[in-house]
Biotite code that builds the C-alpha atoms (Angstrom):
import biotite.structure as struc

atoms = struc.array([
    struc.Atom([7.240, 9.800, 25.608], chain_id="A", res_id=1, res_name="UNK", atom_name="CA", element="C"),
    struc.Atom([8.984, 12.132, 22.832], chain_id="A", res_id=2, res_name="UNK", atom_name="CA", element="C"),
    struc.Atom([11.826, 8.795, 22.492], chain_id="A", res_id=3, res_name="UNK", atom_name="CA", element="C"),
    struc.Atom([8.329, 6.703, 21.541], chain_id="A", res_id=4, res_name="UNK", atom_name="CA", element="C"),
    struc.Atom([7.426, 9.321, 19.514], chain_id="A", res_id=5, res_name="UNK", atom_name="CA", element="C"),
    struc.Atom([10.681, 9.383, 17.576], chain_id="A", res_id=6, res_name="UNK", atom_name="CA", element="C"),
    struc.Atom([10.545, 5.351, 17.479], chain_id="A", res_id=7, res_name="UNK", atom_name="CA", element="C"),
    struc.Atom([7.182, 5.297, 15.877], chain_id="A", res_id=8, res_name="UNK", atom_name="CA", element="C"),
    struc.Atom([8.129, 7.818, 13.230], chain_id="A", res_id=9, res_name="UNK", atom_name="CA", element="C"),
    struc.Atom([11.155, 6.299, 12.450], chain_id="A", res_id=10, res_name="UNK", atom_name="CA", element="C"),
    struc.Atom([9.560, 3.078, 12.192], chain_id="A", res_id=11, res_name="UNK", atom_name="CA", element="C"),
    struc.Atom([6.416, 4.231, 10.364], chain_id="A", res_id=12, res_name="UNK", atom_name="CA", element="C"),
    struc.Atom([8.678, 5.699, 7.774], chain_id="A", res_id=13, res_name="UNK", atom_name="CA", element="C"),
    struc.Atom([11.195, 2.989, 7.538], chain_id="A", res_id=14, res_name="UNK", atom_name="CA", element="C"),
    struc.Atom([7.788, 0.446, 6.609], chain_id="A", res_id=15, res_name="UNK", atom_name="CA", element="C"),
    struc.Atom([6.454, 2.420, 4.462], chain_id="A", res_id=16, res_name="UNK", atom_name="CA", element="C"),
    struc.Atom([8.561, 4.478, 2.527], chain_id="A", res_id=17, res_name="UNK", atom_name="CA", element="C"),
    struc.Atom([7.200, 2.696, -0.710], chain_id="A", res_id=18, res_name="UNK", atom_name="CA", element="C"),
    struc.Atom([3.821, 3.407, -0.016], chain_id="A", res_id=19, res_name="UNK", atom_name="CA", element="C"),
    struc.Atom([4.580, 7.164, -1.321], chain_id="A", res_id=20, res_name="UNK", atom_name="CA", element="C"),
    struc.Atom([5.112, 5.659, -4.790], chain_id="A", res_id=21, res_name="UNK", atom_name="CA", element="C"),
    struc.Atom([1.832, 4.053, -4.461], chain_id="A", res_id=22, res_name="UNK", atom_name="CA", element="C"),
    struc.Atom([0.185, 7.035, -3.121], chain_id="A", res_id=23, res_name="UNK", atom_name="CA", element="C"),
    struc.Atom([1.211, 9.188, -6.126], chain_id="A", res_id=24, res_name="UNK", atom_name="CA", element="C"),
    struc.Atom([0.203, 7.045, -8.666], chain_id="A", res_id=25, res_name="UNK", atom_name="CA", element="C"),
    struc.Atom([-3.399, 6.625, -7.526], chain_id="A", res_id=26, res_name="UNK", atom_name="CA", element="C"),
    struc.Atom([-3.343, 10.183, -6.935], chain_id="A", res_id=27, res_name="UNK", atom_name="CA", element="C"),
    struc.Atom([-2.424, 10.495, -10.723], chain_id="A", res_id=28, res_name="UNK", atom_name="CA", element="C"),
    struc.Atom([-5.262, 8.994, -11.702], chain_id="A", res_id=29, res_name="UNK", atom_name="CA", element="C"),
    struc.Atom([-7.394, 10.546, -9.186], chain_id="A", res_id=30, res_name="UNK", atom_name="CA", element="C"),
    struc.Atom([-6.659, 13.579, -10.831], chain_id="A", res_id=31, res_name="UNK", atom_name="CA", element="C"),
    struc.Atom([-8.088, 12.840, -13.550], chain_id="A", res_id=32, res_name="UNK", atom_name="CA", element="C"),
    struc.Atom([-11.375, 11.552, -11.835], chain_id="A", res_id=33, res_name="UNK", atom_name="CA", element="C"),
    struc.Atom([-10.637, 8.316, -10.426], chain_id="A", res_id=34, res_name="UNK", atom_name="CA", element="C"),
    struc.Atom([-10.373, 7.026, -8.148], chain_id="A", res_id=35, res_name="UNK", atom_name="CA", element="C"),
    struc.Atom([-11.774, 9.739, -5.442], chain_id="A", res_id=36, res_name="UNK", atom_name="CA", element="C"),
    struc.Atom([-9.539, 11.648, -3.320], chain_id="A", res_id=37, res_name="UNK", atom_name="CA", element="C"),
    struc.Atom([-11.413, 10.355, -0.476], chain_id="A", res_id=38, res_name="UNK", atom_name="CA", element="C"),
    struc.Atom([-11.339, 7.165, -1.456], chain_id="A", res_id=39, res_name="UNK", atom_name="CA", element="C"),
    struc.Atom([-7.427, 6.963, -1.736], chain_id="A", res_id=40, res_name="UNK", atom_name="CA", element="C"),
    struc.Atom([-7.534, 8.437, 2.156], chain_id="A", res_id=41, res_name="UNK", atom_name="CA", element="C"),
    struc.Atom([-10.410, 6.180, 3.169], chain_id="A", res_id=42, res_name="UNK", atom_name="CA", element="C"),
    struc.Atom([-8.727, 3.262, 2.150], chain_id="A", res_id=43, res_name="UNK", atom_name="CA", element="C"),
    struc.Atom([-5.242, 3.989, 3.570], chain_id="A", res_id=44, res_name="UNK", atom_name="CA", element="C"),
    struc.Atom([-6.784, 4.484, 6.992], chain_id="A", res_id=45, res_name="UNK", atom_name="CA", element="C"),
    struc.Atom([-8.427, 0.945, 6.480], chain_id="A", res_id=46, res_name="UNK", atom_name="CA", element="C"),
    struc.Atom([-5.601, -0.394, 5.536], chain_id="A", res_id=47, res_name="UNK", atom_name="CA", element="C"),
    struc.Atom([-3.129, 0.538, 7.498], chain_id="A", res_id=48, res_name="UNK", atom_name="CA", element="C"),
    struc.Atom([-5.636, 0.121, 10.910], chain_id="A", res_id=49, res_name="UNK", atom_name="CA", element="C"),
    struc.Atom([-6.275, -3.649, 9.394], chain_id="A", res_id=50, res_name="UNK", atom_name="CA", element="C"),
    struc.Atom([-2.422, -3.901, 9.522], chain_id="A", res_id=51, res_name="UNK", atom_name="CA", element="C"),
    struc.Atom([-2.437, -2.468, 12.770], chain_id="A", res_id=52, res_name="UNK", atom_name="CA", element="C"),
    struc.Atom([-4.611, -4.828, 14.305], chain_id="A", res_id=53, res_name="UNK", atom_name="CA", element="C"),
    struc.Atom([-3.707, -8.038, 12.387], chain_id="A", res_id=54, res_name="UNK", atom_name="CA", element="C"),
    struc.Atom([-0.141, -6.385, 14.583], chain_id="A", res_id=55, res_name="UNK", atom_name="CA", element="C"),
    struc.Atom([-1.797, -6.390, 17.771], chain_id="A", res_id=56, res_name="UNK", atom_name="CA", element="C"),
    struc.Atom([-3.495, -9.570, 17.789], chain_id="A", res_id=57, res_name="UNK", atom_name="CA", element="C"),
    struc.Atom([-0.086, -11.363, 16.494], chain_id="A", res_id=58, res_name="UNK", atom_name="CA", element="C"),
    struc.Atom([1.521, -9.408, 19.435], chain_id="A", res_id=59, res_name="UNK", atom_name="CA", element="C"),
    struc.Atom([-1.048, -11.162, 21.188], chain_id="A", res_id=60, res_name="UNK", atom_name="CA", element="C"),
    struc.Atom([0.049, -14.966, 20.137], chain_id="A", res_id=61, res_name="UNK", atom_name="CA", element="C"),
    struc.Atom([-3.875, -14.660, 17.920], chain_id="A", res_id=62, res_name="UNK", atom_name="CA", element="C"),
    struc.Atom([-1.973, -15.525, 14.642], chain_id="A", res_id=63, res_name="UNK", atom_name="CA", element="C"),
    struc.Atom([-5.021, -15.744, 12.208], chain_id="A", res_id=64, res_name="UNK", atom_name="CA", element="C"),
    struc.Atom([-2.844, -16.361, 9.084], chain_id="A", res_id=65, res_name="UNK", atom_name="CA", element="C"),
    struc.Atom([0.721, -17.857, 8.878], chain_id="A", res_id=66, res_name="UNK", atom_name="CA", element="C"),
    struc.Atom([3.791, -15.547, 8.075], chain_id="A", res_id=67, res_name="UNK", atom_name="CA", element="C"),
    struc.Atom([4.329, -17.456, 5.023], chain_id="A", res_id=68, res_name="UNK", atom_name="CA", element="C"),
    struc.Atom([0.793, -16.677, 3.527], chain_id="A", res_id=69, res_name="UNK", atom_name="CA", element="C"),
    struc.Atom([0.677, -13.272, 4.129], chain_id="A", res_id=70, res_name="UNK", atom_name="CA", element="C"),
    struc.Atom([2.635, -12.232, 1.131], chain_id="A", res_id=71, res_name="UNK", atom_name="CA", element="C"),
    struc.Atom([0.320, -13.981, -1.355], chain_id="A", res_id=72, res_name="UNK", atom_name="CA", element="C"),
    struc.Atom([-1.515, -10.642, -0.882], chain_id="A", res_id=73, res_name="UNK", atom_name="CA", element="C"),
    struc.Atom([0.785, -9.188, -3.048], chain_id="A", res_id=74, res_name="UNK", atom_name="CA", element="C"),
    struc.Atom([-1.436, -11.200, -6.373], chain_id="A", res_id=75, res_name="UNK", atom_name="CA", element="C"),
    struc.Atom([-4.161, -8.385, -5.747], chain_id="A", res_id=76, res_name="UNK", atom_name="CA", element="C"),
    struc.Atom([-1.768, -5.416, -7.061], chain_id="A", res_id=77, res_name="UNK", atom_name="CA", element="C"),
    struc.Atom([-0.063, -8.104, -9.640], chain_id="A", res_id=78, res_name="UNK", atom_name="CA", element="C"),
    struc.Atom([-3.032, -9.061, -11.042], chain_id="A", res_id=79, res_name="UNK", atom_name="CA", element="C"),
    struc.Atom([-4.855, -5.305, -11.211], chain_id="A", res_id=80, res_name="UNK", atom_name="CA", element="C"),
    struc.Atom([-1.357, -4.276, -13.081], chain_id="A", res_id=81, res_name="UNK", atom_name="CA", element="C"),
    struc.Atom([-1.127, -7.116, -15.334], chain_id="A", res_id=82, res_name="UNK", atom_name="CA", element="C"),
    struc.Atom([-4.811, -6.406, -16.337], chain_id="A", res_id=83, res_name="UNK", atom_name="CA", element="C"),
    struc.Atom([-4.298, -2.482, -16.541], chain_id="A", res_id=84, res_name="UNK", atom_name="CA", element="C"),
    struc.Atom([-0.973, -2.965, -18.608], chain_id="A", res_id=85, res_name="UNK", atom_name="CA", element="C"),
    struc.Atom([-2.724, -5.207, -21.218], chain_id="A", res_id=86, res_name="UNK", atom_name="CA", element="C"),
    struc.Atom([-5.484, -2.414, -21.815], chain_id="A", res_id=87, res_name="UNK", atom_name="CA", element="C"),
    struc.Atom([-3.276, 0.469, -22.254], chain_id="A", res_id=88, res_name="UNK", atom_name="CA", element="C"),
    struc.Atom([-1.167, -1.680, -24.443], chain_id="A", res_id=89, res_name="UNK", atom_name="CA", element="C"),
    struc.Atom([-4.328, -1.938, -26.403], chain_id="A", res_id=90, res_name="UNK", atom_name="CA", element="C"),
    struc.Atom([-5.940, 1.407, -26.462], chain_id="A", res_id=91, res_name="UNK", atom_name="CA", element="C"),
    struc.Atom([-3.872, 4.257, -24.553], chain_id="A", res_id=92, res_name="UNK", atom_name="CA", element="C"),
    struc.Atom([-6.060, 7.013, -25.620], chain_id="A", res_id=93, res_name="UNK", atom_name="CA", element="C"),
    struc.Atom([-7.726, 8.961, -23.127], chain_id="A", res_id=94, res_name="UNK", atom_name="CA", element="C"),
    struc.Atom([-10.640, 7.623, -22.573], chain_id="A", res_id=95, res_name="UNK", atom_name="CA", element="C"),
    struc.Atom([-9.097, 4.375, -21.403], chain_id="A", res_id=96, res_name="UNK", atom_name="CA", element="C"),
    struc.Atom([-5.954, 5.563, -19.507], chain_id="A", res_id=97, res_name="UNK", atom_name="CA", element="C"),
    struc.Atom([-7.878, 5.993, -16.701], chain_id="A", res_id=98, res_name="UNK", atom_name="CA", element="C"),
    struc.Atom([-9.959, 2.787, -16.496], chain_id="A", res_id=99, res_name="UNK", atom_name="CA", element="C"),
    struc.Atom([-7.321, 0.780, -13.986], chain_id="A", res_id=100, res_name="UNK", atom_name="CA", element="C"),
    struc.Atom([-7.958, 2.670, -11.329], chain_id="A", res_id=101, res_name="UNK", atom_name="CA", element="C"),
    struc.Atom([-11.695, 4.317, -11.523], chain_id="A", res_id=102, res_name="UNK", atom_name="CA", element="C"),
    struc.Atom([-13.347, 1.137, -10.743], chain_id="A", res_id=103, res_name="UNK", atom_name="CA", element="C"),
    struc.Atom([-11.020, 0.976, -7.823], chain_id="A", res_id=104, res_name="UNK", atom_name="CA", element="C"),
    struc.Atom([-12.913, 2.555, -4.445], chain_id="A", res_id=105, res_name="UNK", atom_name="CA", element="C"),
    struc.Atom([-12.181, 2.481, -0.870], chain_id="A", res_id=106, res_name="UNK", atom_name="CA", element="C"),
    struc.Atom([-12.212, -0.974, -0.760], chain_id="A", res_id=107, res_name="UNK", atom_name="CA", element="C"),
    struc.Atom([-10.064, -1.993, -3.484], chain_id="A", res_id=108, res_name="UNK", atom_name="CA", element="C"),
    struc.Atom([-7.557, 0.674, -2.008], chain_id="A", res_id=109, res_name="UNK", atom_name="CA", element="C"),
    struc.Atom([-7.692, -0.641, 0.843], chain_id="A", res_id=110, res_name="UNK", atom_name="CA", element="C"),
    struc.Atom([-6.714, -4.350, -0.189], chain_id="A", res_id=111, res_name="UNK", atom_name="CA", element="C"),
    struc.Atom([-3.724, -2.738, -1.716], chain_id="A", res_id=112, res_name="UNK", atom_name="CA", element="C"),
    struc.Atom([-2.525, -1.067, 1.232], chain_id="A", res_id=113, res_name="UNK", atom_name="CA", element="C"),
    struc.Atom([-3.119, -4.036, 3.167], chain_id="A", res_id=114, res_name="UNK", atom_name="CA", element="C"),
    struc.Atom([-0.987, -6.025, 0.599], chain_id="A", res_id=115, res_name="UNK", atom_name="CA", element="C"),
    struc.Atom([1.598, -3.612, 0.194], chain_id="A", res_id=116, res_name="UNK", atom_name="CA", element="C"),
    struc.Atom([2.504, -3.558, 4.380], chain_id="A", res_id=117, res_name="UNK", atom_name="CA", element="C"),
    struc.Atom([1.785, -7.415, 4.863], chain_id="A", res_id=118, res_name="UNK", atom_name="CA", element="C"),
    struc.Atom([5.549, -7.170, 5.380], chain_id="A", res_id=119, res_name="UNK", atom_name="CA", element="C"),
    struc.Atom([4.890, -4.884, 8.180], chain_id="A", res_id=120, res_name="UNK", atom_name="CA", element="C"),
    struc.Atom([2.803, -6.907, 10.320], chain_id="A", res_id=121, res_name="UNK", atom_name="CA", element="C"),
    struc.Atom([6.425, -9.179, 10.751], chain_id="A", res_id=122, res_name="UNK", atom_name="CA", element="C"),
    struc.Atom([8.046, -5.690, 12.013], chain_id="A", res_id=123, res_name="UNK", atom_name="CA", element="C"),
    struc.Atom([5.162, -4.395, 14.045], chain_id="A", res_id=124, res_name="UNK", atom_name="CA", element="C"),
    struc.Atom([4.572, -7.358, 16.035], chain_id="A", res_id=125, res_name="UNK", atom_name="CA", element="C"),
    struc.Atom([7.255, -8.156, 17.995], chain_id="A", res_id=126, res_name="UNK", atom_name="CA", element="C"),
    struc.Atom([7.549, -4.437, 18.728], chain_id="A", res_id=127, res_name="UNK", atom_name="CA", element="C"),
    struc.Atom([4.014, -4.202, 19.869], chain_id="A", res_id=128, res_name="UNK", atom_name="CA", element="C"),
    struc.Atom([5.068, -7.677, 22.110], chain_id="A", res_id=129, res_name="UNK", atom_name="CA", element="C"),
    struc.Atom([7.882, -5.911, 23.909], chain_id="A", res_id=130, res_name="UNK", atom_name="CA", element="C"),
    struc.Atom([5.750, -2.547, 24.418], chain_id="A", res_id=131, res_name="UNK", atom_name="CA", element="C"),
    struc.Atom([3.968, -1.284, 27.735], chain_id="A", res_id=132, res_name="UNK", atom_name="CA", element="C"),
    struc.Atom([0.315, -0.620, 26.708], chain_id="A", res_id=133, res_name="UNK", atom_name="CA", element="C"),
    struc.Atom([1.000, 3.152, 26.794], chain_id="A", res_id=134, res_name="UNK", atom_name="CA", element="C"),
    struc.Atom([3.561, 3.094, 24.304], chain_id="A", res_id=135, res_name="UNK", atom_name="CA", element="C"),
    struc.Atom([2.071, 1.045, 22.390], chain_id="A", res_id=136, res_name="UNK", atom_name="CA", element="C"),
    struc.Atom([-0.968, 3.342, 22.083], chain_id="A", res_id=137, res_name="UNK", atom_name="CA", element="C"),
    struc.Atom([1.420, 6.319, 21.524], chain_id="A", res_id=138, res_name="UNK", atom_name="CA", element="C"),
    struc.Atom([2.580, 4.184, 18.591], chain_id="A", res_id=139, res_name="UNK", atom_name="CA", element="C"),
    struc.Atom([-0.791, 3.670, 17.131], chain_id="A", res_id=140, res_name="UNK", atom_name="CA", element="C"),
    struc.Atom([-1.649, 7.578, 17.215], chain_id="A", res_id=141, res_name="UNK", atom_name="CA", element="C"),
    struc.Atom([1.616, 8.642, 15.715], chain_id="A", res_id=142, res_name="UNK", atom_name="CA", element="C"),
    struc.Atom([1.155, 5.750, 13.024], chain_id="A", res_id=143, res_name="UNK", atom_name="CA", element="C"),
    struc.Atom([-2.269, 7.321, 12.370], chain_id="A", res_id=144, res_name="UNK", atom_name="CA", element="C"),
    struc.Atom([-1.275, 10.948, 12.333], chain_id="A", res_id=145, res_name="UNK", atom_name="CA", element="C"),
    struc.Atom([1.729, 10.203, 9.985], chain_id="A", res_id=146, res_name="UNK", atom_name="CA", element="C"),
    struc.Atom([-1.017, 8.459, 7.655], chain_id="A", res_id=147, res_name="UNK", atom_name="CA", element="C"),
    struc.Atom([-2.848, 11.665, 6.834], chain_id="A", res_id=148, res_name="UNK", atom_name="CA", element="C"),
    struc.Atom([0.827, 12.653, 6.285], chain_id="A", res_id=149, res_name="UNK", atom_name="CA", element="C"),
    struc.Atom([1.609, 10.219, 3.724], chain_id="A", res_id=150, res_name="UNK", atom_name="CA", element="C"),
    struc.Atom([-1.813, 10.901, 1.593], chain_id="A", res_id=151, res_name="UNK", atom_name="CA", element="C"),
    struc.Atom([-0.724, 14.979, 1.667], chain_id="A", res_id=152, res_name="UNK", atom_name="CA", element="C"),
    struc.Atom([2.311, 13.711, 0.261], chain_id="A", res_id=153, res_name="UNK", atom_name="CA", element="C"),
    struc.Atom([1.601, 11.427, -2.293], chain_id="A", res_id=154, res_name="UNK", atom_name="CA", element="C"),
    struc.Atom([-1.627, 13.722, -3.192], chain_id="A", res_id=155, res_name="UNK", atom_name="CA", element="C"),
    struc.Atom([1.154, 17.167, -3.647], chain_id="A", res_id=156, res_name="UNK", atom_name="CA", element="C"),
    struc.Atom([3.587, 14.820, -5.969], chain_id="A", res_id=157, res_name="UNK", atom_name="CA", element="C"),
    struc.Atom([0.676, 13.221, -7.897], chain_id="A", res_id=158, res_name="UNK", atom_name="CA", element="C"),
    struc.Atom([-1.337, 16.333, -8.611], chain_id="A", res_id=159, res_name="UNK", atom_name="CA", element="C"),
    struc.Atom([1.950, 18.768, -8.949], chain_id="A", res_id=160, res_name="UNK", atom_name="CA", element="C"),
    struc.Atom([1.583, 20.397, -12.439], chain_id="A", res_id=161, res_name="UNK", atom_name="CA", element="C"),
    struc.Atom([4.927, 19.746, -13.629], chain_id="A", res_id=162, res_name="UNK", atom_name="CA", element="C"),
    struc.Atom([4.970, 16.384, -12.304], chain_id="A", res_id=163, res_name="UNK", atom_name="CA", element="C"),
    struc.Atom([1.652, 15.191, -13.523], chain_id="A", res_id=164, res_name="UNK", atom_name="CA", element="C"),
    struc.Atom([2.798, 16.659, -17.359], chain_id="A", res_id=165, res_name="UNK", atom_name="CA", element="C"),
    struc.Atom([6.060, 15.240, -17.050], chain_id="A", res_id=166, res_name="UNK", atom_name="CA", element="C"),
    struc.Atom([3.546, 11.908, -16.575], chain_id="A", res_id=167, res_name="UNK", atom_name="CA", element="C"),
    struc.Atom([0.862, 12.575, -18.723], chain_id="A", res_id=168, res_name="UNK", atom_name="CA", element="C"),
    struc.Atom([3.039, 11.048, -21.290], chain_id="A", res_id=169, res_name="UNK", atom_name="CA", element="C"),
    struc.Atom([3.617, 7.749, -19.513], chain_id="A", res_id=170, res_name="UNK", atom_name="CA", element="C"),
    struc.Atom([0.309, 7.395, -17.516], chain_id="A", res_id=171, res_name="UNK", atom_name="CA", element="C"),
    struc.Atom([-1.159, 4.930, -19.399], chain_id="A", res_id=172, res_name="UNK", atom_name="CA", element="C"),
    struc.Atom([1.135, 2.296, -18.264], chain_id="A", res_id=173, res_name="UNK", atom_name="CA", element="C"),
    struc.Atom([3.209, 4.174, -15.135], chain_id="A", res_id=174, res_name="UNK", atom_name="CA", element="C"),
    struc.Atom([0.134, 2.986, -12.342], chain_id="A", res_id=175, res_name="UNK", atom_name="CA", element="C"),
    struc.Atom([-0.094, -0.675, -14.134], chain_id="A", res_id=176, res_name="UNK", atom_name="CA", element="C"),
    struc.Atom([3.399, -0.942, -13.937], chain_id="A", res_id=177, res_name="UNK", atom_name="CA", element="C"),
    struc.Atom([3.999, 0.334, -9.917], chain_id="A", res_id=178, res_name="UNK", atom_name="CA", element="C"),
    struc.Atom([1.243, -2.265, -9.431], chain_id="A", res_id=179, res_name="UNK", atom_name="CA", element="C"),
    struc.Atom([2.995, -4.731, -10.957], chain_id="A", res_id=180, res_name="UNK", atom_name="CA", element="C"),
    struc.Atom([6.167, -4.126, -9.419], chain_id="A", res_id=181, res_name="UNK", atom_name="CA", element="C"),
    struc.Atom([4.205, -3.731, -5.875], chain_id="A", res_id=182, res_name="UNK", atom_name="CA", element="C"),
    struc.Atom([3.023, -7.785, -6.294], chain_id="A", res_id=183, res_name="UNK", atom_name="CA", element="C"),
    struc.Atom([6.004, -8.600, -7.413], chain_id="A", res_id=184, res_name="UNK", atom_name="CA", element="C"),
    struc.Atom([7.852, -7.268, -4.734], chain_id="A", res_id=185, res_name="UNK", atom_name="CA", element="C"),
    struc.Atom([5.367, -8.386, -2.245], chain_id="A", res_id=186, res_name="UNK", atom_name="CA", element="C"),
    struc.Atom([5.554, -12.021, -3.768], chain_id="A", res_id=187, res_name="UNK", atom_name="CA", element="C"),
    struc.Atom([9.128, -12.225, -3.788], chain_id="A", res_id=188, res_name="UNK", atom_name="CA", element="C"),
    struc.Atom([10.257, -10.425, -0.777], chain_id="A", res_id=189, res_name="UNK", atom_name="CA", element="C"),
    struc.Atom([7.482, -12.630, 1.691], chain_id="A", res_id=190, res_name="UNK", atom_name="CA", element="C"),
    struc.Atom([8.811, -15.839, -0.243], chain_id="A", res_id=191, res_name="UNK", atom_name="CA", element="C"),
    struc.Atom([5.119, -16.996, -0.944], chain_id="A", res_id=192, res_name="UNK", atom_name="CA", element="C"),
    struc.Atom([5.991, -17.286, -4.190], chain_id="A", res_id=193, res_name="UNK", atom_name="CA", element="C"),
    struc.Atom([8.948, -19.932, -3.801], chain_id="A", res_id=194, res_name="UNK", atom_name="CA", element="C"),
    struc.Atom([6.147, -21.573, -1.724], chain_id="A", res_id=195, res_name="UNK", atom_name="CA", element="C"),
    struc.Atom([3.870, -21.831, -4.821], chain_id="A", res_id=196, res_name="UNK", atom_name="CA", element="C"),
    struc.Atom([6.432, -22.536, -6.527], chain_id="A", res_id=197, res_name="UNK", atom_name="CA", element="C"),
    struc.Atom([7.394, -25.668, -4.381], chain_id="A", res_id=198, res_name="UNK", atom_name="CA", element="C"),
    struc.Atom([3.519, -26.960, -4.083], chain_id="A", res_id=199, res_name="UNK", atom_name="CA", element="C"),
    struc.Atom([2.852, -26.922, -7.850], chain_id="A", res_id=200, res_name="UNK", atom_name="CA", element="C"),
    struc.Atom([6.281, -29.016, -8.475], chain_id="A", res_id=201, res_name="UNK", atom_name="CA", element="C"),
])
């Protein structure tokens, strides 16, 4: 049990080590009102069960999407970035640093954590395949407990004093551009965007 325990940790981290850069830049902006704390938490847990399960029912041979697809999640973030960049590049005072993210609720978090671990649901699933149903349950509770671990996390980096004035300076185009770099990388890395690429010529 404590060697499945290790495994899922290592694994959990391993996938989503970039999530923490995610995670601090919404709570950023959360801490200056939007979107809600329990928002950002609400929609990781979404998320990341969606992924989960979308894990489990590939593991299953119930592929609902192709592989190849799954990356084009990765034009949510792109698109939210592009949009957010183009509006601070505008008008970065205040009043509009903010407006990115506070239209963005548990929902809208949740599509991005989906999109940003689409590449996980190609690690997860032949691990979940080669699992005994208790391990693989183990490996769902310690992904779920190390969840709320993430969000402490990115909520003590992103609402840190020194670290949010060391950002305040920045802020109106640091979340846009994570965002941006999030679809890009999402695009790229999955190869969905060679595959556009490839239908359109």
């Amino acid at each position: 049990m404590l060697a499945t325990v290790l495994a899922a940790a290592a694994m959990f981290a391993a996938t989503n080590i970039d999530d923490i850069v995610v995670l601090t830049a919404l709570f950023l902006a959360s801490s200056k009102g939007r979107p809600r704390a329990w928002h950002i938490v609400g929609g990781q847990y979404a998320g990341f069960i969606t992924l989960v399960g979308l894990s489990l029912l590939a593991a299953l041979g119930l592929t609902i999407v192709p592989d190849e697809w799954v990356g084009l999640l990765g034009m949510f973030p792109l698109i939210l970035g592009i949009l957010g960049l183009v509006r601070g590049l505008r008008n970065h005072d205040d009043d509009d640093e903010n407006k990115l993210t506070e239209g963005l609720g548990l929902l809208g978090i949740a599509g991005i954590t989906i999109a940003n671990g689409a590449d996980n649901i190609a690690i997860y699933t032949p691990v979940f395949r080669t699992m005994a149903p208790a391990d693989t349950t183990i490996t769902v509770i310690v992904f779920l407990a190390l969840v709320a671990v993430w969000c402490a996390l990115g909520k003590l980096i992103g609402t840190h004093h020194k670290v949010v004035e060391t950002l305040e300076k920045i802020e109106h185009w640091l979340v846009p551009a994570v965002f941006i770099g999030l679809g890009l990388t999402i695009l790229i890395g999955s190869g969905s965007l060679q595959r556009l690429i490839n239908l359109w010529f």
